[in-house]
Rosetta silent file (secondary structure, phi, psi, omega in degrees, C-alpha in Angstrom):
SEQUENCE: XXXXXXXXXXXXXXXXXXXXXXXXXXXXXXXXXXXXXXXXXXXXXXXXXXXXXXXXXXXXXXXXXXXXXXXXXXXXXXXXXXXXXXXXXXXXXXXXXXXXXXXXXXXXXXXXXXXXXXXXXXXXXXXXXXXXXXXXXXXXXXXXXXXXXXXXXXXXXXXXXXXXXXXXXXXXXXXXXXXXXXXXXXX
SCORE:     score description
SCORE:     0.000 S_00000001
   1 L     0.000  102.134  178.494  -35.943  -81.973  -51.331 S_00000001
   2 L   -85.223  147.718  170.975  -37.234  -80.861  -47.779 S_00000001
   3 L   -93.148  167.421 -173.402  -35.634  -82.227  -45.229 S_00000001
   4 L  -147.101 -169.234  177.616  -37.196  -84.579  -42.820 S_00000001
   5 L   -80.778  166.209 -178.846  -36.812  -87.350  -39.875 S_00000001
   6 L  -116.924  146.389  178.159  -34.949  -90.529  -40.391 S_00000001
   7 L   -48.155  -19.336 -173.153  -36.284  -93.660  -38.159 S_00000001
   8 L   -83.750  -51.516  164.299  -33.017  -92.508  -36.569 S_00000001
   9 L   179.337 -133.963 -170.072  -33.947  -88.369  -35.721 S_00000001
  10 L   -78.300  151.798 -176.264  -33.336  -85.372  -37.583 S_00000001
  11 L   -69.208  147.726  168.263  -31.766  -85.609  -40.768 S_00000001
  12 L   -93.800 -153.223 -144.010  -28.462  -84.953  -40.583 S_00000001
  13 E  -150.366  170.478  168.991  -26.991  -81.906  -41.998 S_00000001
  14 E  -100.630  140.646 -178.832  -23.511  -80.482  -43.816 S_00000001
  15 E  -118.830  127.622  177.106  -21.628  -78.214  -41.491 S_00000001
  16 E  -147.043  162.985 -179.855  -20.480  -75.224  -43.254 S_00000001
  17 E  -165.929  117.608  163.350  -18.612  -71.397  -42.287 S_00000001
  18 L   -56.569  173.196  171.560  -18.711  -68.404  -43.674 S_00000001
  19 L  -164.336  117.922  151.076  -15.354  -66.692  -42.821 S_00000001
  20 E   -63.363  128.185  169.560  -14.669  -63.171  -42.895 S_00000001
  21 E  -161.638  151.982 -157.235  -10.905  -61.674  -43.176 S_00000001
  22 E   -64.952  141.507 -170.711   -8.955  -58.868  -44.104 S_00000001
  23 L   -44.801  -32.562 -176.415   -8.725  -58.473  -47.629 S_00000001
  24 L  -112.788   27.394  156.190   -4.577  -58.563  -48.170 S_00000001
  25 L  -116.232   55.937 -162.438   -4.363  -61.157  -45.503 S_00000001
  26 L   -77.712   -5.603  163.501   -4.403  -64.372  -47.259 S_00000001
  27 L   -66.113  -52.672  171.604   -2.047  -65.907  -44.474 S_00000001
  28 L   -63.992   -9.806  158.259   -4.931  -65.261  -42.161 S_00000001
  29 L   -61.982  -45.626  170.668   -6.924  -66.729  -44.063 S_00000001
  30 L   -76.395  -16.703 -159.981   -4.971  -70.103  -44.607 S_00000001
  31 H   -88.249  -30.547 -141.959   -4.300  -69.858  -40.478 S_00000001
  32 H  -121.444  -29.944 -161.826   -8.271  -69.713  -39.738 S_00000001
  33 H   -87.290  -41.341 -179.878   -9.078  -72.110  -42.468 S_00000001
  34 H   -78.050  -56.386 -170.584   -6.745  -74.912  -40.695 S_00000001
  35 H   -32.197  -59.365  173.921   -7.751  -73.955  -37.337 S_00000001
  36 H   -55.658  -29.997  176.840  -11.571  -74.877  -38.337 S_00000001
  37 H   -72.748   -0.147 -152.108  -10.343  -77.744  -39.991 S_00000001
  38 H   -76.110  -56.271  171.145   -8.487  -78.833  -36.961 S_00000001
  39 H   -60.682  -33.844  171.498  -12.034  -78.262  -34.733 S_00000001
  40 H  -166.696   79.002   63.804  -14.139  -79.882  -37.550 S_00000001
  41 L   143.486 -138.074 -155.844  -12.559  -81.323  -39.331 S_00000001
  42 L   -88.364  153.880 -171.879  -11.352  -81.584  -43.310 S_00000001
  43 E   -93.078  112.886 -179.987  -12.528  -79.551  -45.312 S_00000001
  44 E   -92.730    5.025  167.408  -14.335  -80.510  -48.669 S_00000001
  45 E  -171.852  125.130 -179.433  -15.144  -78.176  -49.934 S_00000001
  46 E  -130.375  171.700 -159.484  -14.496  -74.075  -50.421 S_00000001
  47 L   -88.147  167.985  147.149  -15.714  -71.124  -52.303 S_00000001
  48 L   -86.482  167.170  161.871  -13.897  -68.559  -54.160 S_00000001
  49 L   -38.758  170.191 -179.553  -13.186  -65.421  -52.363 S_00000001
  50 L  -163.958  116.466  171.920  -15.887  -62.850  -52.446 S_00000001
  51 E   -30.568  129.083  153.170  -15.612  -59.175  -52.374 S_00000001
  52 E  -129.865  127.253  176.409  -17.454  -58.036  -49.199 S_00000001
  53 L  -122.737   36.420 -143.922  -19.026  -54.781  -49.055 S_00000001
  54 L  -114.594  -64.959 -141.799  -22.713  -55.156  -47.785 S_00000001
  55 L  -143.468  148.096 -178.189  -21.832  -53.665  -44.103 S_00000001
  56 L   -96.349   11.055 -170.935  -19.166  -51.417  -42.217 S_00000001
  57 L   -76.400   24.554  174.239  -20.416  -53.675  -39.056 S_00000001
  58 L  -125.473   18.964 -166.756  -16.837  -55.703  -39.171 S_00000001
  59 H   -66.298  -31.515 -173.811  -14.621  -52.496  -39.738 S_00000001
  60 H   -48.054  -27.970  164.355  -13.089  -53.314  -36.282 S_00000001
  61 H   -44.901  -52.584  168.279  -11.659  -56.073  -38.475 S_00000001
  62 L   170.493  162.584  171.708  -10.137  -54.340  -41.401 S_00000001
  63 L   -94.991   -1.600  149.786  -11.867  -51.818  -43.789 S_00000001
  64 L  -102.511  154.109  170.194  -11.980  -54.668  -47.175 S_00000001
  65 E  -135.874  148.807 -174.372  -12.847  -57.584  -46.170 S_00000001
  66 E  -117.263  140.735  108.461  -12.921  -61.170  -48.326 S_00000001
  67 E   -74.763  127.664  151.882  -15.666  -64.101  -47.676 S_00000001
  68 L  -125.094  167.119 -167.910  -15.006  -67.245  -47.992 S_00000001
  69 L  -134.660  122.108  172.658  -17.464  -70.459  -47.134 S_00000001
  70 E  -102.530  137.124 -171.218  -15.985  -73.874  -46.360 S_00000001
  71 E  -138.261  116.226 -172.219  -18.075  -77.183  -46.248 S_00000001
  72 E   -88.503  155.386 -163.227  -16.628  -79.885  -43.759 S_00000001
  73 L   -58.588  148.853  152.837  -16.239  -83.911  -44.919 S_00000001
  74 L   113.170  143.089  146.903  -19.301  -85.643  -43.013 S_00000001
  75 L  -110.693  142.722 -159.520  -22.618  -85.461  -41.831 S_00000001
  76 E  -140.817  157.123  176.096  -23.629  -84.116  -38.648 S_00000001
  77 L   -43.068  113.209 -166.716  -26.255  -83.874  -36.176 S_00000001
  78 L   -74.961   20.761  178.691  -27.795  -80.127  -36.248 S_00000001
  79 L   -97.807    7.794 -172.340  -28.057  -79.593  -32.596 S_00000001
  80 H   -71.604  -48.091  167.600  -24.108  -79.437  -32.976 S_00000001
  81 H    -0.766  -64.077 -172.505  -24.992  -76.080  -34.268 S_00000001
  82 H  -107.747   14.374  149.029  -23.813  -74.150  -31.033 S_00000001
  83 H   -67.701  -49.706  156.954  -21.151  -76.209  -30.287 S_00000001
  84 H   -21.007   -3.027 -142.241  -19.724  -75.011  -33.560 S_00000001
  85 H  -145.418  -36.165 -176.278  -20.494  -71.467  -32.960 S_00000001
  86 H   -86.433  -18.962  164.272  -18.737  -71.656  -29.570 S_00000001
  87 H   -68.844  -59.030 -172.251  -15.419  -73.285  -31.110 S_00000001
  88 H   -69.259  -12.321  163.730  -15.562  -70.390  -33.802 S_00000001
  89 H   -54.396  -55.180 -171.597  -16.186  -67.541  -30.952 S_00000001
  90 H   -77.056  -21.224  164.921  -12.567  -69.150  -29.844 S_00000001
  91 H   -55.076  -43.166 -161.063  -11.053  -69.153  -33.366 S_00000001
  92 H   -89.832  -14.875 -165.622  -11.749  -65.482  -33.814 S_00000001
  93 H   -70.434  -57.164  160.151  -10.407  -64.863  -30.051 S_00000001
  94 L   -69.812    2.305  172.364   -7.029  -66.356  -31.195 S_00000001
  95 L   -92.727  -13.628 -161.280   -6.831  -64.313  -34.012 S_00000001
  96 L   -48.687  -28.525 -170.193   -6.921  -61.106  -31.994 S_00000001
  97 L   -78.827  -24.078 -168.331   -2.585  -60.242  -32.381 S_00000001
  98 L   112.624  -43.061 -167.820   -3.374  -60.595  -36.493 S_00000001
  99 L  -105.103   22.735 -179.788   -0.906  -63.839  -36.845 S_00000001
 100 L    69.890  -18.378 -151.623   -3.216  -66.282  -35.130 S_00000001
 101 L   -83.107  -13.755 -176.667   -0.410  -67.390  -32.794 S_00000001
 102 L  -179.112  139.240 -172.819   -1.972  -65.977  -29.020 S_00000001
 103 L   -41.867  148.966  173.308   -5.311  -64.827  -27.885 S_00000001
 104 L  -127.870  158.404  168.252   -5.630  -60.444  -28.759 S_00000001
 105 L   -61.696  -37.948 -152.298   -8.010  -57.761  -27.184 S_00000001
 106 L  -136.318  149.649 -179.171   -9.973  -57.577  -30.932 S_00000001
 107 L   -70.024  172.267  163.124  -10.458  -60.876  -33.679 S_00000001
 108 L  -117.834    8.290 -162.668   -9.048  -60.671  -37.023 S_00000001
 109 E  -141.459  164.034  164.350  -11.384  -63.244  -38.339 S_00000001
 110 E  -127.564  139.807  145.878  -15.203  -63.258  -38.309 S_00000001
 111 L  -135.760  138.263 -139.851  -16.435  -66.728  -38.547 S_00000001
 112 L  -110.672   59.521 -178.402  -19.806  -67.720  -39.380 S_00000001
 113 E   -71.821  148.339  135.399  -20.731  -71.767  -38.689 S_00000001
 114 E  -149.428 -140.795 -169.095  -24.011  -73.188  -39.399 S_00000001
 115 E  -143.705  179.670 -157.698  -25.586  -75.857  -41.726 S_00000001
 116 E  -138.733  111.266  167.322  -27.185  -77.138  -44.910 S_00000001
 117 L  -135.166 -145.183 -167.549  -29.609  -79.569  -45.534 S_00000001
 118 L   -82.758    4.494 -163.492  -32.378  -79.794  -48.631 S_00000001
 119 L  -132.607  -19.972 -159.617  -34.384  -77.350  -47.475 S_00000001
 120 E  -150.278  169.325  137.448  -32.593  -74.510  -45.609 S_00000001
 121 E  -146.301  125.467 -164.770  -29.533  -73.145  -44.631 S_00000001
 122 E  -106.358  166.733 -168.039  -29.253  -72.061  -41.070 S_00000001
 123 E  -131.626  150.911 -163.957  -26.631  -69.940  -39.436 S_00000001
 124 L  -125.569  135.233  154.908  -25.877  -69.782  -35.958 S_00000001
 125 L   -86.390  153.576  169.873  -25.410  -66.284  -33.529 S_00000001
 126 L  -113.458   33.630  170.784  -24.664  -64.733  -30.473 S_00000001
 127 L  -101.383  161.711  125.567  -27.265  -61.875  -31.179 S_00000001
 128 L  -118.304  167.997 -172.373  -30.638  -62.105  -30.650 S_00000001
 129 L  -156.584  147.813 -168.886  -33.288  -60.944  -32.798 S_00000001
 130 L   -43.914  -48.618 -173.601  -36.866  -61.209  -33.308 S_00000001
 131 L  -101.481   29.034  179.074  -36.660  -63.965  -35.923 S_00000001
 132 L  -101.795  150.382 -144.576  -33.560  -66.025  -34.264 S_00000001
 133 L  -141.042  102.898 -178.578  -34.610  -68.947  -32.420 S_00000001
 134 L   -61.516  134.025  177.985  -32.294  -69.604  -28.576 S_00000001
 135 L  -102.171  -76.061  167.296  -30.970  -72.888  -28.774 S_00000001
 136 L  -159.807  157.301  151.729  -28.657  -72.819  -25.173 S_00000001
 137 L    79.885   71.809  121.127  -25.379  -71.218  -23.721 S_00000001
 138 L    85.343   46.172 -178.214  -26.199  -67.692  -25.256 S_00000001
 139 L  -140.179  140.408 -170.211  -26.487  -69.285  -29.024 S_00000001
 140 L  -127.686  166.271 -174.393  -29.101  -68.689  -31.535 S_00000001
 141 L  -131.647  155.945  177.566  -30.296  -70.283  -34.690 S_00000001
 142 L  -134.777   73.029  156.516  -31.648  -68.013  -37.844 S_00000001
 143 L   -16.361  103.580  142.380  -32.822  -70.085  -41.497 S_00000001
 144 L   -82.762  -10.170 -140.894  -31.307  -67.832  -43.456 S_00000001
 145 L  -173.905  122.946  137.624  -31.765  -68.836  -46.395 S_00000001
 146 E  -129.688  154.982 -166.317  -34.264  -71.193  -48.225 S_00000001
 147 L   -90.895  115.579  177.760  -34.412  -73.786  -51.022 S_00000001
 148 L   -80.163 -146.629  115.702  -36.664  -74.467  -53.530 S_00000001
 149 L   -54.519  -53.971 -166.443  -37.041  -76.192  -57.064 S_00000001
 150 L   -87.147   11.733  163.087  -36.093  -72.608  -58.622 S_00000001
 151 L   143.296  179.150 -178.420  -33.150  -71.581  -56.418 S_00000001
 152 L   -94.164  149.976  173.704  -31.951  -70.469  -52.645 S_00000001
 153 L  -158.805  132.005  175.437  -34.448  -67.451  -51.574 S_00000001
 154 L   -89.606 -161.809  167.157  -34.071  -65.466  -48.637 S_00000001
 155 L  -133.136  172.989 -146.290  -36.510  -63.205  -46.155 S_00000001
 156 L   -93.786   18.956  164.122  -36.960  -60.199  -45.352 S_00000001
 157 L  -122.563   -5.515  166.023  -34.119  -59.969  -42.540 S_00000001
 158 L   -36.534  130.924 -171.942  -31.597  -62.212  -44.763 S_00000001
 159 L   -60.379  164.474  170.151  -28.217  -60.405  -44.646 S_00000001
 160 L   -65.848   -4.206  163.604  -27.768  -58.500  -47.881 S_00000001
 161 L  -113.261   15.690  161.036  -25.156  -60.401  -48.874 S_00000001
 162 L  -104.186  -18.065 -174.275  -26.916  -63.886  -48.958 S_00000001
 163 L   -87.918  -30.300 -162.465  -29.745  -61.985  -50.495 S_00000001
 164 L   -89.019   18.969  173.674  -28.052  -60.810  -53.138 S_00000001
 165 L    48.312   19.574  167.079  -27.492  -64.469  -54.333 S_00000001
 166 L   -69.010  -15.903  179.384  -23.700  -64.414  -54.602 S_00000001
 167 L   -75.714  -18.206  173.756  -23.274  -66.631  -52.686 S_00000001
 168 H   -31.316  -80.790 -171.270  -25.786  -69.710  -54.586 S_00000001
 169 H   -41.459  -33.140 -162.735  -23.323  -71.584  -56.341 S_00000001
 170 H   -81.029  -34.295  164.515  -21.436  -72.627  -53.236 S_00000001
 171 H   -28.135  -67.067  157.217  -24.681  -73.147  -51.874 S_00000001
 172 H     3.954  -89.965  166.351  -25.216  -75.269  -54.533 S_00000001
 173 H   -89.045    0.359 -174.561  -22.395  -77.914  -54.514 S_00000001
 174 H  -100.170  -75.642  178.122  -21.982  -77.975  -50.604 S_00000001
 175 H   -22.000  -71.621  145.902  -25.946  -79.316  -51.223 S_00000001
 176 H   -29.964  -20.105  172.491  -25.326  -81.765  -53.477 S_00000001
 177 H   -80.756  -26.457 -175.714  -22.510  -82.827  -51.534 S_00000001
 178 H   -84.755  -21.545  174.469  -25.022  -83.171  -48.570 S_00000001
 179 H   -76.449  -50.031  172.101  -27.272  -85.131  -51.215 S_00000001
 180 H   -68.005  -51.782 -166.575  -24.410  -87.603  -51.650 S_00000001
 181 H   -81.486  -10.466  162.334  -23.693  -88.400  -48.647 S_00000001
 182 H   -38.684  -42.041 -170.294  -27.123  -88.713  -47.762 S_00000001
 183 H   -95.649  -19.267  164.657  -27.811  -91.900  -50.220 S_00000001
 184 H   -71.775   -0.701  162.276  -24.548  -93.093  -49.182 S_00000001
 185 H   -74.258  -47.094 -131.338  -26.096  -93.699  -45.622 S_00000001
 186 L    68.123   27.344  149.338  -28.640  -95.045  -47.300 S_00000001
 187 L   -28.392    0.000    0.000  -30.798  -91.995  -45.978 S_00000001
């Protein structure tokens, strides 16, 4: 199912976020997981944990780290994309003391919004890179991921831990969840 316009615009999309956090810090975990739901809103869906090892680029963080991926109630416009990216920029800012409670010099969270629709899943940055696309206000967009009949398939700059297709199932059901609420617009 690619996605495509509606008489309305762009189809709309599932808002979803990775989240990075120290491995033995499952308070910071629950503290960063309400905070997003606070900015957008409830959350319907989340992953299990997931080892992460792929890169030392988040050791300032902690040296294990857990992903988890959360998929908020709702369908939403995808140019929302870097406002999302600039509320989780502020999320990880307020994480910096470790207990969430007042802004720190370094985050304690990594968080990762972007979206889902039948075709893709895009992620949004404050890098650029040859294959990221500027949307405004220092925010980028990357398809990381895309969807097929046979499965999610990545490219040759997907991170290595979306590549490595642990991540699928959650893919998965936060898609179908984006399929339902699709026909329940009548989309």
């Amino acid at each position: 199912m690619a996605a495509a316009k509606t008489r309305d615009g762009p189809v709309p999309v599932k808002l979803i976020s990775g989240l990075l956090y120290p491995e033995e810090r499952a308070d910071l975990m629950e503290w960063a997981a309400g905070r997003m739901s606070a900015v957008f809103g409830d959350i319907e869906l989340s992953s299990p944990p997931y080892p992460f090892g792929y890169t030392d680029y988040y050791r300032d963080i902690a040296p294990r780290l857990t992903r988890r991926f959360f998929a908020f109630a709702g369908l939403r416009h995808p140019f929302g994309l870097v406002v999302w990216k600039k509320l989780a920029v502020s999320i990880e800012a307020e994480s910096g003391d470790g207990t969430g409670r007042s802004a720190g010099t370094s985050r304690k969270v990594n968080i990762d919004p972007g979206y889902l629709d039948g075709a893709r899943l895009v992620l949004a940055s404050t890098k650029d890179n040859a294959h990221r696309i500027y949307m405004w206000d220092d925010i980028y967009a990357e398809t990381t991921m895309c969807r097929k009949k046979s499965g999610w398939f990545g490219f040759s700059y997907t991170f290595p831990d979306f590549a490595s297709g642990a991540y699928n199932d959650f893919l998965d059901s936060a898609r179908n969840v984006w399929k339902r609420d699709l026909r329940a617009r009548g989309d």
